[in-house]
DRENTORLO-655530 format. One record per residue (C-alpha): residue number from 1; residue in three letters; chain; x, y, z. Coordinates in steps of 0.25 Angstrom, whole numbers, padded with zeros to 4 digits, always signed. Example, Ala and Ser with C-alpha at 12.3 -4.5 7.8 and 13.67 -1.06 7.14 Angstrom:
residues 2
1, ALA, A, +0049, -0018, +0031
2, SER, A, +0055, -0004, +0029
end
This chain:
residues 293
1, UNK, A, +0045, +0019, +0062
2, UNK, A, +0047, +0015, +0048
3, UNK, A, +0037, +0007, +0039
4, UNK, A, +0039, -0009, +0040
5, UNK, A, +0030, -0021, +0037
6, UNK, A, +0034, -0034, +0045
7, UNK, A, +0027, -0049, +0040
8, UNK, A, +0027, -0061, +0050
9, UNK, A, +0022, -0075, +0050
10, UNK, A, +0016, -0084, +0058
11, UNK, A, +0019, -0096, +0054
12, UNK, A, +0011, -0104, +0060
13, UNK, A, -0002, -0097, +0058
14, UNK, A, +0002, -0094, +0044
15, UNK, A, -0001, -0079, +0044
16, UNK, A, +0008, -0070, +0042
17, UNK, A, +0007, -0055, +0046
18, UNK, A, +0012, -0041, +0040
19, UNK, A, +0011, -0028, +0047
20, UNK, A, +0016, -0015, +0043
21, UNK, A, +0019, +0001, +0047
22, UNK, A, +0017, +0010, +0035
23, UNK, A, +0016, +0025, +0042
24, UNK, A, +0029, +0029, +0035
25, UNK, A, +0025, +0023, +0020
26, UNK, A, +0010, +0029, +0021
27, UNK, A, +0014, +0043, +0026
28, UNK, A, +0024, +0044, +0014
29, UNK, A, +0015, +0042, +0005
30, UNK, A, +0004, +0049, +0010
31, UNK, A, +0015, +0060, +0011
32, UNK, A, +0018, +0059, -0004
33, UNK, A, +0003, +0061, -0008
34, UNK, A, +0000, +0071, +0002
35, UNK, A, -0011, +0063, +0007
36, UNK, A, -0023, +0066, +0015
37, UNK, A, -0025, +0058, +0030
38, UNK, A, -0034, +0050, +0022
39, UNK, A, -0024, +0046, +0011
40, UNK, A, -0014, +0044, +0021
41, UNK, A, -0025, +0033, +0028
42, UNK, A, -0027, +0026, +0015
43, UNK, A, -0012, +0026, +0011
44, UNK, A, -0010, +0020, +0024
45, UNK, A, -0019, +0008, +0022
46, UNK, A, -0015, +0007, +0005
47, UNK, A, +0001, +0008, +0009
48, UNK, A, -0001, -0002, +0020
49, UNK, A, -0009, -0012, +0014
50, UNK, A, +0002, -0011, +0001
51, UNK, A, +0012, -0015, +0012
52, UNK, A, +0007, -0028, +0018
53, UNK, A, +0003, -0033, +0006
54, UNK, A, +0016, -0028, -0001
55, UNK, A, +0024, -0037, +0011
56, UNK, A, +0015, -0049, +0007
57, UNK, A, +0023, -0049, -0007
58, UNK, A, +0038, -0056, -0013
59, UNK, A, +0049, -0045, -0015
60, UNK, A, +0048, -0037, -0026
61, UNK, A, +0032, -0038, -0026
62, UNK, A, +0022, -0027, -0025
63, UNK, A, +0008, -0025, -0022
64, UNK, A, -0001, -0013, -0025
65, UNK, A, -0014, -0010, -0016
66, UNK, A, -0024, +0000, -0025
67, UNK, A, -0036, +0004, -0019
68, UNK, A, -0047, +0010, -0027
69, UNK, A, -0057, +0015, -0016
70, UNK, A, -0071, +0020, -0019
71, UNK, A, -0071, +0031, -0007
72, UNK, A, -0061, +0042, -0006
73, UNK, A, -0049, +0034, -0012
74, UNK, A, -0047, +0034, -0026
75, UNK, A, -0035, +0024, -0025
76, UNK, A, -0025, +0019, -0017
77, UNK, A, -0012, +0012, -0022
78, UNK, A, -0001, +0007, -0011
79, UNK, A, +0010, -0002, -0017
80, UNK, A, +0021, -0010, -0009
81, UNK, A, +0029, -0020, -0012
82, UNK, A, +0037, -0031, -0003
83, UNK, A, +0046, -0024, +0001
84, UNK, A, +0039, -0012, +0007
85, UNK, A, +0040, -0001, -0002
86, UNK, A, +0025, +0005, -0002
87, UNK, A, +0019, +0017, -0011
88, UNK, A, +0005, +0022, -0014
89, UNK, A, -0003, +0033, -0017
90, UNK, A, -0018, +0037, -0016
91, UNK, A, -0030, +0046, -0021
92, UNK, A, -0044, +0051, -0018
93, UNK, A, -0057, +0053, -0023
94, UNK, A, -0060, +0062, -0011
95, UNK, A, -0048, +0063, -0001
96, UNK, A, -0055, +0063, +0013
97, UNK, A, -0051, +0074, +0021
98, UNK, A, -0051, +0066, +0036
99, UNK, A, -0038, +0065, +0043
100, UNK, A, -0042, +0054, +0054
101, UNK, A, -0045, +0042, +0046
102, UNK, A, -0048, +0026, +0053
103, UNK, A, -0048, +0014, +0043
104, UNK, A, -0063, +0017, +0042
105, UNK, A, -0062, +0030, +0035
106, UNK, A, -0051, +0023, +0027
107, UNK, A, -0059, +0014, +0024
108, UNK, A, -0070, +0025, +0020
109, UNK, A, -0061, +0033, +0012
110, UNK, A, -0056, +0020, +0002
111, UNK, A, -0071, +0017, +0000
112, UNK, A, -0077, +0001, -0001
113, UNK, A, -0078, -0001, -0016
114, UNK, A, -0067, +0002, -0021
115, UNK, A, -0055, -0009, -0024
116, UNK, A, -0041, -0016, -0020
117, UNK, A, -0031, -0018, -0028
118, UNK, A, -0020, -0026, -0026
119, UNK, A, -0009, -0025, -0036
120, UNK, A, +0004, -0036, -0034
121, UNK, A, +0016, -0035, -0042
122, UNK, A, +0022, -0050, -0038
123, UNK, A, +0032, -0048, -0050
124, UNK, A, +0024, -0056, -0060
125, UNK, A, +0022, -0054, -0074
126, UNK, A, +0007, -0048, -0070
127, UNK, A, +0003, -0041, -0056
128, UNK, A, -0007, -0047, -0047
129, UNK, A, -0018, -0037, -0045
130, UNK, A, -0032, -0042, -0037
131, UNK, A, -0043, -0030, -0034
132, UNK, A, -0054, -0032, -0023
133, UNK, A, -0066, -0023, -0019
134, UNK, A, -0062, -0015, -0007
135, UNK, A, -0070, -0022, +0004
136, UNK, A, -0069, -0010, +0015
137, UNK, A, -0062, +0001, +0011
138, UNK, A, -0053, -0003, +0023
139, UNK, A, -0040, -0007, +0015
140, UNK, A, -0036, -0018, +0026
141, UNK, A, -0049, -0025, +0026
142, UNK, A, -0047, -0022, +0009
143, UNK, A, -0033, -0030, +0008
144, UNK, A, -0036, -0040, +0017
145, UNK, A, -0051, -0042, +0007
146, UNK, A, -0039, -0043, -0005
147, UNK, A, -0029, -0054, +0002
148, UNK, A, -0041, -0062, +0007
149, UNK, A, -0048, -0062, -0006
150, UNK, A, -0037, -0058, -0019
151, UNK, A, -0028, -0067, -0012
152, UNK, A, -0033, -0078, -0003
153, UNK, A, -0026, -0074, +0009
154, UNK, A, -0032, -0073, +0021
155, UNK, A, -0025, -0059, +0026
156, UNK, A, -0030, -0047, +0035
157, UNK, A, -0025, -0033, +0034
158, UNK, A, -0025, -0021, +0044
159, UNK, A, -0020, -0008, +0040
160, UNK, A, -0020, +0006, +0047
161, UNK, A, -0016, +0019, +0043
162, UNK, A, -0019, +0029, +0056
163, UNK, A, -0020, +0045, +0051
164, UNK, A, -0023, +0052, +0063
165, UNK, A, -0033, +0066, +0064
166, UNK, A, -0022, +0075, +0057
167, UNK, A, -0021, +0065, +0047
168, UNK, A, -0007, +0060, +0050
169, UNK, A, -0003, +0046, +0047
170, UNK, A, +0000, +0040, +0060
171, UNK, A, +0003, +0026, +0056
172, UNK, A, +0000, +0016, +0046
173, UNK, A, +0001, +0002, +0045
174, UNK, A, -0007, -0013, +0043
175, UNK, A, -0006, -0029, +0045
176, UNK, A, -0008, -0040, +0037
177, UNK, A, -0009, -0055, +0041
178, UNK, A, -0012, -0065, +0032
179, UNK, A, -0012, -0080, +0034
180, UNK, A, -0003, -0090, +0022
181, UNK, A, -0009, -0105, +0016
182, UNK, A, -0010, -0112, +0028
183, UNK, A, -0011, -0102, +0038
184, UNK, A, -0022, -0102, +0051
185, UNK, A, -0033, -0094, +0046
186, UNK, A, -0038, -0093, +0060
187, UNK, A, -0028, -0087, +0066
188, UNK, A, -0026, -0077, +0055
189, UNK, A, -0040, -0074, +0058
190, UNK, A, -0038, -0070, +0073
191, UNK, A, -0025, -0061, +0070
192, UNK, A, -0036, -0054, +0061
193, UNK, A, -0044, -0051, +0072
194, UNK, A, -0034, -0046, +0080
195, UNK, A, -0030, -0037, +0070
196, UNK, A, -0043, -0032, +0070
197, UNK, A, -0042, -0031, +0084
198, UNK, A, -0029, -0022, +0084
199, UNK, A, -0029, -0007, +0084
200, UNK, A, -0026, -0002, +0071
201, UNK, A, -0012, -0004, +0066
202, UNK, A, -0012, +0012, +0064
203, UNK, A, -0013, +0013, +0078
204, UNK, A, -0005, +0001, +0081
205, UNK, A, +0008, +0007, +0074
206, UNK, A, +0004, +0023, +0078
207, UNK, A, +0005, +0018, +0092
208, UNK, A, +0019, +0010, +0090
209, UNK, A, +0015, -0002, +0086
210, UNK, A, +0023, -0009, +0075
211, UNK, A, +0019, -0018, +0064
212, UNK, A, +0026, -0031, +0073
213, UNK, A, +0017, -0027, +0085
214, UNK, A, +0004, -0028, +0076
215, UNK, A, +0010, -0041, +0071
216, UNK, A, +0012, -0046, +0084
217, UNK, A, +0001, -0043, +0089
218, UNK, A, -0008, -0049, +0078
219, UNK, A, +0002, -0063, +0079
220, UNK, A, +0001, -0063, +0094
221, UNK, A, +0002, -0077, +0099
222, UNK, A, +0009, -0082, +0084
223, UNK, A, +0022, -0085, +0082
224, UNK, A, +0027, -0077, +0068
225, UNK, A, +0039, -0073, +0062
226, UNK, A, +0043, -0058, +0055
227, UNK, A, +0047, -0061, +0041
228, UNK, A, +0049, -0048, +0036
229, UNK, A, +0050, -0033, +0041
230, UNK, A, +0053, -0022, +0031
231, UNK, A, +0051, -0008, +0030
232, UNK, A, +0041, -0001, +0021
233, UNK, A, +0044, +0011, +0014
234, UNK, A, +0036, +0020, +0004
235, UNK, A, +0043, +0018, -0011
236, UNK, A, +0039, +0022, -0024
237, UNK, A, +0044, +0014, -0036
238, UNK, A, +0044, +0027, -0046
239, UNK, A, +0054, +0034, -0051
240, UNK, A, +0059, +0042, -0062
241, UNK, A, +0065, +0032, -0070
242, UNK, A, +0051, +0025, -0069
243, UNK, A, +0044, +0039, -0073
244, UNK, A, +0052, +0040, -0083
245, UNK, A, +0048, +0026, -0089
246, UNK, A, +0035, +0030, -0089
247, UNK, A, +0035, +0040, -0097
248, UNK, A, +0040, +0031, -0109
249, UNK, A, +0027, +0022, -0106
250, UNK, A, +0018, +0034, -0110
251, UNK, A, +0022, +0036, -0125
252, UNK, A, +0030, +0043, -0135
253, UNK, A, +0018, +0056, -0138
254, UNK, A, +0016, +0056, -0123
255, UNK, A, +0031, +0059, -0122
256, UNK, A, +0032, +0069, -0132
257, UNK, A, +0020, +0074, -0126
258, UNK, A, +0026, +0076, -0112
259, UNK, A, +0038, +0081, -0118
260, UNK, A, +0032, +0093, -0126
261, UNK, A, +0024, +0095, -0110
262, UNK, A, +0038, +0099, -0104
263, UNK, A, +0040, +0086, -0094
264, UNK, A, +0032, +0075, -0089
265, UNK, A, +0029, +0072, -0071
266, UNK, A, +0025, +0060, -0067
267, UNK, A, +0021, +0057, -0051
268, UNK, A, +0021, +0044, -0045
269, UNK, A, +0008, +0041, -0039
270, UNK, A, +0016, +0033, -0028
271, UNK, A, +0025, +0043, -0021
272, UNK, A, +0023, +0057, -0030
273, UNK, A, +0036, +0057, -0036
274, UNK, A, +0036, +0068, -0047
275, UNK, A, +0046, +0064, -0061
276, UNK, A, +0047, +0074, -0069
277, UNK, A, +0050, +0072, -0085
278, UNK, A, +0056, +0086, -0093
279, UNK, A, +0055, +0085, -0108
280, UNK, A, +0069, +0081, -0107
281, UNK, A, +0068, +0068, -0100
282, UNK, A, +0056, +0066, -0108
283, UNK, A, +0063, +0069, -0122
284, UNK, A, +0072, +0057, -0118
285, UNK, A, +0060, +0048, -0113
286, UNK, A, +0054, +0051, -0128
287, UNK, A, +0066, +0046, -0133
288, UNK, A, +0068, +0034, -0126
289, UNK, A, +0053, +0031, -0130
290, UNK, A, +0056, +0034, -0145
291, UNK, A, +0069, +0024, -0144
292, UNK, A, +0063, +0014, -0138
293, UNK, A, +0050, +0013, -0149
end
């Protein structure tokens, strides 16, 4: 099954709901940096997270989710934007070595005192940016800390990502519901409870579970409406032409400099695309530079 996130609204509760499947986004990038079970765990939570608030945004916006963690995790980046494109990337201090992982050993490998970092590009002059103390470690509990408090919006946020024994992704995904001005409070606060209730969403979806079950189940006895269904796909924004623009950012001696060196690589955090520069294509970027001063 391919990754989609689909967003409702009751309209008479004034709570609306997101829920999403990110199995095929996570494993491609964990696949692109080679990551342990436990890097595969927390890109599952980063990258899932990133989605649901990413479907909260206008088209053509973006949000960024950075985690700093004060355990295991160095850092976590997952970006995403309206419309479903997902990336990220992750390091260590001590990469744990354990292949079956549950939302408490997540939780243990980010660490409680480190920080969030929300990043929103809403195509104004200046980015919005808020940073909040990790609360838990737990990056659900973490994101909804961050909606109630950055931005005033009661929310609640369930994420999963469920690596087996052999440290195989079986499945990831997550919800989110968050009530609008005027909604009911109240009955916001039961469907959190029965969230909590639920199995995880891991399981959930590992067992054939889609993400309009989990929202039916979670609006049960509420009329809503679908408003939007759309797929989610890992995407990377580099390029070459990008690199390349880059490289006449970093200054005419740094240039010469590469150029006497043979060639200059850059990599892409996001996906590991490796572009490679020959004193050639440098030469030219040196005259371009030299033009343009």
């Amino acid at each position: 099954m391919n990754d989609y996130i689909v967003r409702v609204l009751a309209r008479h509760s004034g709570i609306r709901g997101l829920a999403c499947l990110t199995t095929g986004v996570v494993a491609e990038v964990a696949r692109r940096h080679q990551t342990s079970p436990a890097g595969k765990a927390v890109l599952g939570y980063g990258l899932t997270g990133a989605a649901l608030l990413g479907a909260l945004l206008k088209a053509k916006q973006q949000v960024a989710i950075k985690v700093e963690g004060s355990s295991s995790l160095r850092k976590l980046v997952a970006e995403a934007s309206h419309d479903g494109h997902v990336r990220g990337y992750i390091s260590f201090f001590d990469d744990p070595a354990s292949h079956w992982l549950d939302p408490a050993d997540v939780a243990t490998i980010i660490g409680r005192q480190g920080r969030l970092i929300v990043v929103k590009d809403l195509r104004y002059k200046d980015l919005y940016e808020s940073v909040v103390p990790l609360q838990t470690g737990r990056l659900d509990a973490d994101l909804t800390y961050y909606l109630m408090m950055s931005e005033q919006t009661p929310s609640f946020v369930e994420i999963d990502a469920l690596v087996n024994g052999q440290g195989e992704l079986h499945a990831a995904g997550g919800a989110l519901l968050q009530i609008l001005p005027g909604g009911d409070l109240a009955t916001l606060a039961r469907m959190a409870e029965h969230l909590d209730d639920l199995p995880p969403i891991g399981e959930l979806l590992a067992n054939g579970e889609t993400p309009e079950d989990v929202l039916a189940s979670l609006f049960r006895g509420q009329a809503y409406d679908v408003l939007e269904t759309h797929p989610l796909e890992f995407r990377c924004t580099c390029s070459r032409e990008r690199s390349r623009q880059a490289l006449k950012l970093i200054g005419r001696a740094e240039i010469e400099s590469l150029i006497a060196e043979g060639e200059a690589i850059i990599d892409c955090h996001f996906c590991h695309e490796r572009y490679q520069f020959d004193r050639a294509d440098l030469k030219a970027v040196l005259t371009e530079v030299t033009e343009a001063a």
